[in-house]
Backbone as numpy.savetxt, mean C-alpha at the origin, in Angstrom:
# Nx Ny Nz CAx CAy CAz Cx Cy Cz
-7.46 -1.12 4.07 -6.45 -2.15 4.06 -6.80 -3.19 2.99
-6.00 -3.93 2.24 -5.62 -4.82 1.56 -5.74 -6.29 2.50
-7.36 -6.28 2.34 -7.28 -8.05 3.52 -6.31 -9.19 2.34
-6.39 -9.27 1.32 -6.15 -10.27 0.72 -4.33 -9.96 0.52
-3.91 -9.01 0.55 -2.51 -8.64 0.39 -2.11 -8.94 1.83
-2.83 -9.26 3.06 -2.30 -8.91 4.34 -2.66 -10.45 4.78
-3.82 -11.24 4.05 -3.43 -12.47 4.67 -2.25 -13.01 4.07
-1.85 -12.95 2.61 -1.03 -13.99 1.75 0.54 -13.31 2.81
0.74 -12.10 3.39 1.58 -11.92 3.77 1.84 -13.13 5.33
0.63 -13.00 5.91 0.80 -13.19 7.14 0.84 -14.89 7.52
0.12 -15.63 6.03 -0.04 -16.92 5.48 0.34 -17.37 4.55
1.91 -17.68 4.87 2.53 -17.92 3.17 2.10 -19.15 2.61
1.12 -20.18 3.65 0.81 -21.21 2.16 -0.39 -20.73 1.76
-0.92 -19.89 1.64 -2.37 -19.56 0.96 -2.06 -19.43 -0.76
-2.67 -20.09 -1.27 -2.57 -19.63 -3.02 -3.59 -19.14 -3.17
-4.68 -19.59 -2.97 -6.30 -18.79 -3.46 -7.08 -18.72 -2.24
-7.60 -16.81 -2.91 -8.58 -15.95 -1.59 -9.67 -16.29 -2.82
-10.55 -16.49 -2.17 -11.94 -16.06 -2.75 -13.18 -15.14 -1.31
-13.39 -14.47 -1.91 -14.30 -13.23 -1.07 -13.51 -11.91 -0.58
-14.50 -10.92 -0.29 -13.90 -9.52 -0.37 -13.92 -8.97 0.97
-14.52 -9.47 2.11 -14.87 -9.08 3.36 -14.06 -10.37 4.25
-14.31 -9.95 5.62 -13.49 -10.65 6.32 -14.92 -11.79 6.70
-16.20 -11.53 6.71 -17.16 -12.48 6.96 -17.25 -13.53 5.40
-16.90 -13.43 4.51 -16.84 -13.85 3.16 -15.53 -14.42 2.79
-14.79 -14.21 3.19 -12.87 -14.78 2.57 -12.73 -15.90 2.93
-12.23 -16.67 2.11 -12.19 -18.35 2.10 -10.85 -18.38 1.32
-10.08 -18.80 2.26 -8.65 -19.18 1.50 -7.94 -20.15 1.65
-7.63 -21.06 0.81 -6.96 -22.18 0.53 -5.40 -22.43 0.06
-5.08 -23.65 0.34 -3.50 -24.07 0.23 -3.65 -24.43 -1.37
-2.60 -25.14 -1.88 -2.12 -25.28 -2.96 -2.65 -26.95 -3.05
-3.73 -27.44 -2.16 -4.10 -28.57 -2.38 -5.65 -28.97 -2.29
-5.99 -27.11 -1.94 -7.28 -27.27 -1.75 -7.58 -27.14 -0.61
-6.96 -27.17 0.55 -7.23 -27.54 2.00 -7.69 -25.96 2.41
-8.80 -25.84 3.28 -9.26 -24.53 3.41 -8.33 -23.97 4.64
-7.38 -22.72 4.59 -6.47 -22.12 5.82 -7.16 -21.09 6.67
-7.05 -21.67 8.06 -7.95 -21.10 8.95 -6.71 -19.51 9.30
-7.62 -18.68 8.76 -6.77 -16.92 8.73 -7.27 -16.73 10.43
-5.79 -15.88 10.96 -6.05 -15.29 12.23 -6.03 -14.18 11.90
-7.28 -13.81 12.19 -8.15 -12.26 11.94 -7.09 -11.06 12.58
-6.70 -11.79 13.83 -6.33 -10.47 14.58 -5.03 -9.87 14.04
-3.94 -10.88 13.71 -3.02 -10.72 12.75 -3.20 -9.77 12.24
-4.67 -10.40 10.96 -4.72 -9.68 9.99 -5.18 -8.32 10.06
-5.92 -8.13 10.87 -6.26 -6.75 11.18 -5.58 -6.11 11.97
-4.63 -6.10 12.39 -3.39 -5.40 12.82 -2.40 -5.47 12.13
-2.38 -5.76 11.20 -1.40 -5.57 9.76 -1.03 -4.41 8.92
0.41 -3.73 9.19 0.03 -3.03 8.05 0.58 -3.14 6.99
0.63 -2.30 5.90 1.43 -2.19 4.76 2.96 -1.81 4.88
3.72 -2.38 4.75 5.26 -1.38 4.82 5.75 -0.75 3.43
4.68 -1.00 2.38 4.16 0.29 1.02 3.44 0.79 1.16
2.70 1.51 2.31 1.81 2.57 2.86 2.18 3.39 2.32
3.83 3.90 2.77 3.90 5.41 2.66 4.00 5.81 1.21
4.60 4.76 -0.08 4.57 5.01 -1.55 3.08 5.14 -1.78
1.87 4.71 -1.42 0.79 4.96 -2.04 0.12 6.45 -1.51
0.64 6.88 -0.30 -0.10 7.85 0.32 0.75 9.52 -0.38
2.16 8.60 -0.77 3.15 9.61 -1.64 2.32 10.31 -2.87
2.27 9.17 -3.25 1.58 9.06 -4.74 0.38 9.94 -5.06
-1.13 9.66 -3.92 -2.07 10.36 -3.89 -1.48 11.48 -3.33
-0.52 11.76 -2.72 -0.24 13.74 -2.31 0.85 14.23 -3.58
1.50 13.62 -4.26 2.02 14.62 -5.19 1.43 15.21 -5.97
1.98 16.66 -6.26 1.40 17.12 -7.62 1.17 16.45 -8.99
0.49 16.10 -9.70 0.77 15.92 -10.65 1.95 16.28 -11.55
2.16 14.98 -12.25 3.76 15.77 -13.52 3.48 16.67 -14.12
3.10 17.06 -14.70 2.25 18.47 -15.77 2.66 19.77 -14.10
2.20 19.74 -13.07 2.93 20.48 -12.16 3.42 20.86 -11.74
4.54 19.70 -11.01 5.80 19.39 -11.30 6.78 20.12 -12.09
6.73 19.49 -13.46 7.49 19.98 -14.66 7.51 21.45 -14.73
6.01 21.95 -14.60 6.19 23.59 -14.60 6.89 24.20 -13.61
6.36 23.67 -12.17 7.01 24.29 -11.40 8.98 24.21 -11.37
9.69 23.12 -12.39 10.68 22.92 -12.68 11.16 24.30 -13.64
10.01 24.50 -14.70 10.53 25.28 -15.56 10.39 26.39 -14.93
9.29 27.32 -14.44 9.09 28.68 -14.28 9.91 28.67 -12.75
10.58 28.04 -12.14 10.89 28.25 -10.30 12.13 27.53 -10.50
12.62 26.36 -11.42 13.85 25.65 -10.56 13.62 24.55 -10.01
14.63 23.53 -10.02 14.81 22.16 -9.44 14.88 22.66 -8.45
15.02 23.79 -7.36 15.06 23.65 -6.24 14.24 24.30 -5.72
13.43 24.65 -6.22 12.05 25.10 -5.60 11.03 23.52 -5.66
11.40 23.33 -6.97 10.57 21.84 -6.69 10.61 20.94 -5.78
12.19 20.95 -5.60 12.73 20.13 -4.52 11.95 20.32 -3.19
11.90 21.26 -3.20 10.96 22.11 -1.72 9.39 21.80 -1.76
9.27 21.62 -2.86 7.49 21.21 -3.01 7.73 19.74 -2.74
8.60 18.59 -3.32 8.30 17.38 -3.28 8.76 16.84 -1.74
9.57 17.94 -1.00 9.80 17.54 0.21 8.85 17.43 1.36
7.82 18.47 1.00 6.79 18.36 1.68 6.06 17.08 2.05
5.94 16.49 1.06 5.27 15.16 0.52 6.20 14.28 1.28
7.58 14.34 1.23 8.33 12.77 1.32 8.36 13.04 2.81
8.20 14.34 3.85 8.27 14.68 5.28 6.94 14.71 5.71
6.18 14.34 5.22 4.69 13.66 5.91 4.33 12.45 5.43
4.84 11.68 4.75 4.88 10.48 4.51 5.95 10.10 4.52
6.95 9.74 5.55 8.25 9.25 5.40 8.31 7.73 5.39
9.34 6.90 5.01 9.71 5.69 4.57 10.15 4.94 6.20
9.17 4.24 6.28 9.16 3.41 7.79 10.47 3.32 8.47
């Protein structure tokens, strides 16, 4: 998970995270004032761009793709990229 993408979500006055762990993250308002993050929030947070990144790491590569376009058909491809979009579907 994205702690720093999941507090600014969950804490819209935060402007600056500094630290990478949840024992280390120090985040502040736009005046300096340090914002006390609720952990539990944050760690029960998820992404609702989960499923585009998990898309992303399961497609074939384009060079793949493309072949399987040329030697099989847009609709054989179609059938390969469906795989992908029916185990990672859009929330």
């Amino acid at each position: 998970m994205d702690l720093h993408k999941a507090i600014r979500t969950i804490h819209t006055d935060v402007v600056s995270i500094n630290g990478d762990t949840q024992e280390t993250i120090v985040a502040t308002d736009n005046i300096g004032n340090e914002i006390t993050i609720d952990w539990t929030q944050v760690n029960s947070w998820t992404d609702s761009d989960q499923y585009k990144y998990d898309r992303a790491n399961d497609y074939p590569s384009v060079k793949d793709q493309l072949d399987k376009i040329y030697h099989e058909g847009i609709d054989e491809w179609k059938k390969l990229i469906k795989v992908t979009k029916d185990k990672y579907p859009k929330e």
